[in-house]
N, C-alpha and C positions, 0 to 999 in steps of 0.2 A: 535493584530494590523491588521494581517492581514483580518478580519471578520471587524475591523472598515472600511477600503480601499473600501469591499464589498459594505459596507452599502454606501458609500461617492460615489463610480461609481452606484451604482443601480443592482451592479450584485449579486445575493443571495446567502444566507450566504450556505445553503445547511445542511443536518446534519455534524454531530462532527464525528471523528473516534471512539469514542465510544461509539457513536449511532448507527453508523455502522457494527459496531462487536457488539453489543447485536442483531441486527437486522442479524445475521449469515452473516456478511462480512466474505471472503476467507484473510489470511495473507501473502501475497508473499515477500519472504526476498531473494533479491536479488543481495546477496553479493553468495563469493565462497562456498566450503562445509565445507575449512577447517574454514573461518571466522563464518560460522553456528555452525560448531560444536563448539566455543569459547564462544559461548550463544547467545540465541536467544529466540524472544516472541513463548510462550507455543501454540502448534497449528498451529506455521507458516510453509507453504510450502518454502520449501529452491528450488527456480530455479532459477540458475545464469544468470545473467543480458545476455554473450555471448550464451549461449542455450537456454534463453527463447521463441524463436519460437517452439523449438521442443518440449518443457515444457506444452505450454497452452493448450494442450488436458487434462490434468490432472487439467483445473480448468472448475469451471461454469459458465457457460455467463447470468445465471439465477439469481446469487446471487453479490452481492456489491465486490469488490475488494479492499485491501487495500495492496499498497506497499513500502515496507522498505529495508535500506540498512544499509550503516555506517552513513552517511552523509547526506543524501537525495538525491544526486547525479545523482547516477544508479537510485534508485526508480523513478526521476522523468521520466530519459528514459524508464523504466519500464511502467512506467503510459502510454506514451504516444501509446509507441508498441501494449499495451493491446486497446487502446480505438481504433485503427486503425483496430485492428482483431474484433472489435462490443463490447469488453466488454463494461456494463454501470453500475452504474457508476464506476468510478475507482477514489481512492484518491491515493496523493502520501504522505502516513503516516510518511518521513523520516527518521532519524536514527531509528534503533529498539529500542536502550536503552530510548529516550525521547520517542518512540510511547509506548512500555509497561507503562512508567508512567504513560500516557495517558488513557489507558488499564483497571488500576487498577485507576483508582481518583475515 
């Protein structure tokens, strides 16, 4: 639905999140450690939504970003922190469990 809305304002569809992770998107799950260690997409960087200023030395500003949480909640504030410090592009991947589905289709 939401790629329809794109198409219907004129704004571009952009790639998928799993275009972007075969294209070496970075995973940032930004829920707590103890909710990461509860499961989490294989590869994702765990930096909690209140520490991630002091976290984003540890990503790329070279390669795609994608961010998840429980909800998409944090992720989207995630997303936004990251695109203000230059990341490009940055998606907000949502919850991990529906982004891995994603992941693997």
């Amino acid at each position: 639905m939401l790629d329809f809305l794109k198409k219907l304002t004129g704004a571009p569809a952009g790639p998928t999140v799993a275009e972007l992770f075969k294209d070496g998107a970075q995973i940032v799950d930004v829920r707590s450690p103890e909710e990461f260690a509860g499961g989490h997409v294989a590869g994702a960087i765990n930096l909690p939504l209140q520490s991630l200023d002091r976290g984003m030395s540890k990503l790329r500003k070279d390669k795609p970003v994608i961010t998840c949480c429980a909800s998409g909640i944090r992720s989207a504030a995630a997303k936004s922190q990251l695109e203000s410090r230059g990341f490009s592009p940055v998606v907000n991947g949502g919850g991990w469990v529906s982004l891995q589905r994603k992941l693997s289709a």
